[in-house]
C-alpha angles and dihedrals in degrees: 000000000000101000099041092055098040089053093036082057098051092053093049088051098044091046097044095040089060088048095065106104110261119051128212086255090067079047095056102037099051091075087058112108084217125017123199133172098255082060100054090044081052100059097036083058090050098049089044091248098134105067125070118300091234084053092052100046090042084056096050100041081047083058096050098041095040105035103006092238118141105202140263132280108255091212106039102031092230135124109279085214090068099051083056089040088067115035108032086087088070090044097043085046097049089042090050094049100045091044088051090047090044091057104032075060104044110039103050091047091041093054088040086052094053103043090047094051119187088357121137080256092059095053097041079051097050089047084049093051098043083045085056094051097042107044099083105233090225087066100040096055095047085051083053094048084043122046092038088055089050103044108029100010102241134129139185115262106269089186113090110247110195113222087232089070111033108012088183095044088057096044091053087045092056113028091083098049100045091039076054091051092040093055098078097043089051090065102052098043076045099070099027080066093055101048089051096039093053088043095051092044081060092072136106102230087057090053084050088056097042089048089047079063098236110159122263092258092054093048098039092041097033124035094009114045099044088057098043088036091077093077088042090052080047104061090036087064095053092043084069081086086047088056103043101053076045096073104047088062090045094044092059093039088056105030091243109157105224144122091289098058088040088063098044094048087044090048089048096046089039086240086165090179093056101045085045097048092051098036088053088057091045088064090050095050089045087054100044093050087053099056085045091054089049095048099060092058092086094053085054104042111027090201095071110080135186123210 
C-alpha cells in the first residue's frame, strides 16, 4: 500500500495547494513596472499553468518516476532537490532529537506511573502528561525564547552551527527546540505506557513471576514492558506526522533552515513546486515510518510473523 497512498497524497496536496487564494503568478508579476494581461498569460504558459491540474501533476509525477527530478522552483529558477539537499539535515536532526527526548521523558515516568499506581507519584505523572498535551508547542517555545531573554539575557543561537564544525555548538542549538517539539509527543506515549503497563501487569503470567519471587526489575523490564511496548511503538509510529508538521512550527520559531521553514516561505510565496515536492518527500517518510513501525512487531511478540 505504500505506492498507491503516497501517490494518492501528492495528488491531494498538488491539487489543494493550487486551490489557496493568490497564485505565483501574482507573485512574478508584482515586481513588473507595468503589468498587462499579455504578461500574466505569458508567465502562466511558461510555468506550465495554463494547462489542466491532472496534467500538471501527471507531468510532474512522469519527471520523478522516470528521471528522479523533482521539479523546478517556480520563483527562483533553481533544482528543488537542492533546496532538500540541503536542508533536510536540520530537519532529520530536529525530528531525531524530538522523537529521543520524547521517549527518554515518557517511558521511564509511564512505567513509574504504572507500577505506582494511585500514589502521590502517579498523579503528579498523569498531570505531567495532560500538561504535556495541552501546552501548544508554538507557545511554549516563544515563552522559552522569551522569558530567558527577559530575565537572564540569553537567548537560544539563531545561526546555524553544523555538527561537522562544532559538534557541541549544534547540540546546544538544538537540544531546546527539539526538547519543545518532543514535549507533546511525550504526553501522549505517556499515557499510552501507563495504560499498557497497567493492563500487562494484570496477567497471569506477571502474578506467576511475582509468586516465583523474581524481583520487580526483572518482572517490569523484563516480562512486562516488551509486551506492553508494541501500542506504544504504534502510536510512535503515527506521531511521525506529529513531528514533522512540528517542525515546520519550531523551525520558524527558532530560525532553524530546514525543510519546515522551506515549505512555509514556498506556501506563502505559492511556490507550488516546491510544497509539492516536500511534501512529496513528508508522506515517504510517513509511510516508511509506518512499515518500519510494523516490522518491528515481530522483534517484540514472537508470535506475530511476516511471510
Amino acid at each position: 500500500m505504500i505506492i498507491p497512498t503516497v501517490f494518492i497524497a501528492s495528488l491531494i496536496v498538488f491539487v489543494v495547494i493550487r486551490s489557496i487564494p493568490g497564485s505565483v503568478v501574482d507573485t512574478i508579476v508584482s515586481s513588473y513596472e507595468y503589468i498587462t494581461h499579455d504578461d500574466v498569460a505569458a508567465v502562466r504558459a511558461e510555468l506550465g499553468l495554463d494547462k489542466p491540474v491532472l496534467t500538471q501533476y501527471f507531468t510532474w509525477i512522469d519527471q520523478i518516476i522516470i528521471h528522479g527530478n523533482l521539479g523546478t522552483s517556480m520563483l527562483k529558477k533553481t533544482p528543488v532537490i537542492d533546496d532538500i539537499k540541503a536542508r533536510w539535515p536540520v530537519t532529520f536532526e530536529l525530528g531525531l532529537m524530538g522523537i529521543i527526548f520524547a521517549l527518554l521523558i515518557s517511558l521511564p515516568i509511564g512505567i513509574y506511573s504504572a507500577i505506582r499506581q494511585d500514589t502521590i507519584g502517579d498523579y503528579f505523572a498523569r498531570s505531567f502528561a495532560i500538561l504535556c498535551i495541552a501546552v501548544p508547542g508554538f507557545w511554549l517555545g516563544t515563552m522559552v525564547i522569551v522569558f530567558p531573554s527577559i530575565w537572564w539575557g540569553y537567548m537560544p543561537p539563531i545561526m546555524l552551527i553544523k555538527f561537522n564544525v562544532n559538534p557541541l555548538g549544534n547540540l546546544e542549538m538544538f537540544v531546546i527546540p527539539a526538547l519543545v517539539l518532543g514535549m507533546g509527543m511525550a504526553g501522549q506515549t505517556m499515557r499510552m505506557t501507563r495504560t499498557m503497563m497497567l493492563e500487562v501487569l494484570r496477567q497471569d503470567y506477571i502474578r506467576t513471576a511475582w509468586s516465583k519471587g523474581l524481583r520487580e526489575r526483572v518482572v517490569v523490564l523484563r516480562h512486562a514492558l516488551k509486551n506492553a511496548l508494541i501500542p506504544v511503538i504504534t502510536i510512535t509510529g503515527q506521531q511521525i506526522g506529529g513531528i514533522l508538521a512540528g517542525t515546520v512550527i519550531i523551525e520558524n520559531i527558532f530560525q532553524l533552515p530546514g525543510m519546515g521553514q522551506l515549505i512555509t516561505n514556498a506556501t506563502t510565496q505559492r511556490d507550488y513546486t516546491v510544497v509539492s515536492s516536500v511534501l512529496f518527500i513528508f508522506a515517504i517518510v510517513m509511510v516508511v515510518a509506518n512499515l518500519f513501525v510494523d516490522v518491528t512487531y515481530s522483534f517484540l511478540d514472537p508470535r506475530v510473523h511476516y511471510k
